[in-house]
C-alpha positions as CSV (number, residue, x, y, z in Angstrom):
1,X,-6.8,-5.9,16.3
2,X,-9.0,-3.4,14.5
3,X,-11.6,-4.1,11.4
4,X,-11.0,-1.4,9.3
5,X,-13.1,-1.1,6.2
6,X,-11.8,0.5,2.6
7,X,-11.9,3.3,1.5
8,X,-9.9,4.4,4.3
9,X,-11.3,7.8,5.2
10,X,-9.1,10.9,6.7
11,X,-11.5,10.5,9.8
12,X,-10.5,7.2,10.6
13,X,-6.7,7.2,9.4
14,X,-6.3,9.9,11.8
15,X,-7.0,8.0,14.8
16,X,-5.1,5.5,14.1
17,X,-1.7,5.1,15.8
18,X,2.1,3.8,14.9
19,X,1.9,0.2,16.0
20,X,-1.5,-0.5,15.4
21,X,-2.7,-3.9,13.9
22,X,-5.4,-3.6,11.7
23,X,-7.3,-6.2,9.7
24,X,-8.4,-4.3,6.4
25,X,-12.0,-4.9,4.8
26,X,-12.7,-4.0,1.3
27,X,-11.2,-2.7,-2.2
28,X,-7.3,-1.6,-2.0
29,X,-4.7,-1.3,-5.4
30,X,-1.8,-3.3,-5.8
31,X,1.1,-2.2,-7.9
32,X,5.0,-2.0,-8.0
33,X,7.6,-0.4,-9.7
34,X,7.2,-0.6,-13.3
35,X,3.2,0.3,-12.9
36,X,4.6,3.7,-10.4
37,X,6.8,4.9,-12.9
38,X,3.8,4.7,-15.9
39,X,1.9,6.4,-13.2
40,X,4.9,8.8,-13.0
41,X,4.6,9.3,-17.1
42,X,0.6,9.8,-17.3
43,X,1.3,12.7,-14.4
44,X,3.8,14.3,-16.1
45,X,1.9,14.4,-19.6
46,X,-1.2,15.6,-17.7
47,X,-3.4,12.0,-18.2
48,X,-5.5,10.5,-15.7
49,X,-4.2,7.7,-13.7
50,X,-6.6,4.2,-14.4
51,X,-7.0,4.0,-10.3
52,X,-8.8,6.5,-8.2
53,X,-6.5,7.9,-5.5
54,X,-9.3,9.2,-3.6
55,X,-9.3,7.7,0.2
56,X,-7.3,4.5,-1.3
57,X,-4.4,2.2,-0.4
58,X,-2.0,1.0,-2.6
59,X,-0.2,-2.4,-1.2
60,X,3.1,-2.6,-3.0
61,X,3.4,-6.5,-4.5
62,X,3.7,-8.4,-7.5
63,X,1.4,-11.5,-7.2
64,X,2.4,-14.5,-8.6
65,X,0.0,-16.6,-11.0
66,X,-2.7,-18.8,-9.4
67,X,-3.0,-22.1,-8.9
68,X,-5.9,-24.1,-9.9
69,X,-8.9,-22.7,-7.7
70,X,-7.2,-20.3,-6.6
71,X,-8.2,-16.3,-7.0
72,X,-4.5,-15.6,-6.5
73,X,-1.1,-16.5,-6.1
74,X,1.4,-16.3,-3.5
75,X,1.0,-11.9,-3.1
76,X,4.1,-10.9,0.0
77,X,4.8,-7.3,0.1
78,X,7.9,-5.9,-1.6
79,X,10.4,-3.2,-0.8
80,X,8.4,0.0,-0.1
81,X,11.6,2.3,-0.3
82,X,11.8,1.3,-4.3
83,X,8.6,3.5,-4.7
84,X,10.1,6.6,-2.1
85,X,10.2,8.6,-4.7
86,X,6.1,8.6,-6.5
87,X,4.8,8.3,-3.3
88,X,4.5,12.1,-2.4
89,X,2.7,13.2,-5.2
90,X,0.3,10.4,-4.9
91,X,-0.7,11.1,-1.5
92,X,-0.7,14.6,-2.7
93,X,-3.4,13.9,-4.9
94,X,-5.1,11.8,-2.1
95,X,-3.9,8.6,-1.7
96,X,-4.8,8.0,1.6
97,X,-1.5,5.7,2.4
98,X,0.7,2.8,1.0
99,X,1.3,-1.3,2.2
100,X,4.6,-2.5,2.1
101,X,7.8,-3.9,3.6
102,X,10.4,-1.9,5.2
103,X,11.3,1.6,6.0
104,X,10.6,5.0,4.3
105,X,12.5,7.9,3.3
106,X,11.9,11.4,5.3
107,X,10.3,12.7,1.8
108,X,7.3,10.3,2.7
109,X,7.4,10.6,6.0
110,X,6.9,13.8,5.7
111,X,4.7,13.5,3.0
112,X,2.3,11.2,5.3
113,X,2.3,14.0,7.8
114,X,1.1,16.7,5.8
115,X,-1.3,14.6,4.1
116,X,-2.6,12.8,7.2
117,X,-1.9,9.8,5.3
118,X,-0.7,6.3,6.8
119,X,2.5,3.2,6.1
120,X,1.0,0.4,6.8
121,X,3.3,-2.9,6.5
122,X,2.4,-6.4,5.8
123,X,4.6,-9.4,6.8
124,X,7.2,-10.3,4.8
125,X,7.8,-13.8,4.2
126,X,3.9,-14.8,4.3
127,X,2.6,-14.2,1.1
128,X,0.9,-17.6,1.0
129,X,-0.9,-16.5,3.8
130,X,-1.9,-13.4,2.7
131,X,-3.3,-14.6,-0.9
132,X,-6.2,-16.1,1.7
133,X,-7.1,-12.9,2.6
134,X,-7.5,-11.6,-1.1
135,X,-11.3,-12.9,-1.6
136,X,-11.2,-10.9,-5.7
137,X,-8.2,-10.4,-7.4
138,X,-8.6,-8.6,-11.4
139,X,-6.4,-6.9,-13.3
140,X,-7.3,-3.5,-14.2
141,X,-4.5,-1.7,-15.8
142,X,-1.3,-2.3,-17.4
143,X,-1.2,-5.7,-18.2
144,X,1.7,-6.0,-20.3
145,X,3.5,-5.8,-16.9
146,X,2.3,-9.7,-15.6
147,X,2.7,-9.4,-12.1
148,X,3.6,-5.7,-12.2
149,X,0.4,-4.9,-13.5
150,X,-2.3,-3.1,-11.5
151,X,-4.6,-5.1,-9.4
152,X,-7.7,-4.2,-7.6
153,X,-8.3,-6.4,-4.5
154,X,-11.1,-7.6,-2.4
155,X,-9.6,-8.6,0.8
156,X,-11.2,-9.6,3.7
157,X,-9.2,-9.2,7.7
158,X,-6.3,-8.7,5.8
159,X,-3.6,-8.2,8.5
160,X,-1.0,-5.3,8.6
161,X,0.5,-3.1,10.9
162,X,0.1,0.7,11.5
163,X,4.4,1.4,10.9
164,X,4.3,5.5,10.2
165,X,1.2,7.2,11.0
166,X,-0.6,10.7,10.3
167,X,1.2,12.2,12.5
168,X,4.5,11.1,11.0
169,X,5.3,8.5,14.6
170,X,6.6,5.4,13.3
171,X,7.6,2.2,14.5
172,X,10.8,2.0,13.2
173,X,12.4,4.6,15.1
174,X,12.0,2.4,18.4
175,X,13.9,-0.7,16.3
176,X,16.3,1.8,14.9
177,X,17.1,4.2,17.8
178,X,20.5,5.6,16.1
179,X,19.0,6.3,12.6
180,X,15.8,8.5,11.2
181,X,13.0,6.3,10.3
């Protein structure tokens, strides 16, 4: 596996390659849905976003509360293709690539391409597990959402997988060999 530290610079995501397992170091977004569309509305009215894009990740998931001790609950990825349709404008504007669960749409596919931007995916199912890996969780926008809001994370060898990479090669097409990944 490779340590990569956050922000994750065009220099590096460039080298990386479909199929890649990475353990990420450092600050990443999380949001879903609801907090995409509000993104969505503060672009089209021409307001800033409360996250800079710049060289960041956003890992798609809705954390439940914390126990006791805990910095975080239970924090699995969700449904990447639910966000299909933000996600080229945000890479537009620099994002340099997304965490989720599942396959993508050819718009963000091709959207990762041209903005040598990366899919990573995180293991469905083992959101308990991950929430180890979150070492700060805060919420820094939106919080009328609950777990929908926007949260900035610390995490430390936080395990995903390279699935569509700069150059738009993807995982997925090996697994699905009769549809466009």
């Amino acid at each position: 596996m490779k340590r990569i530290y956050l922000p994750l610079i065009k220099d590096v995501r460039v080298k990386l390659r479909a199929g890649d397992e990475l353990l990420l170091c450092g600050k990443l977004y999380a949001a879903r849905d609801a907090a995409h569309k509000r993104f969505d509305n503060a672009l089209k009215k021409n307001k800033p976003l409360p996250i800079d894009l710049m060289n960041n990740l956003i890992y798609y998931c809705g954390p439940t509360p914390a126990a006791p001790g805990a910095k975080i609950g239970s924090c699995g990825p969700t449904t990447s293709k639910r966000m299909d349709s933000f996600t080229p404008q945000l890479l537009k504007m620099g994002l340099a690539g997304t965490i989720g669960k599942g396959r993508r749409s050819p718009d963000v596919i091709e959207a990762v391409k041209r903005y040598k931007a990366v899919y990573l995916v995180a293991v469905g199912g083992a959101g308990a597990y991950l929430s180890k890996r979150i070492k700060e969780a805060k919420i820094i926008a939106y919080s009328d959402l609950g777990p929908e809001a926007v949260y900035e994370f610390y995490v430390e060898d936080f395990p995903v997988i390279v699935a569509i990479d700069a150059k738009g090669r993807s995982i997925f097409k090996n697994i699905f060999k009769n549809k466009k990944a």
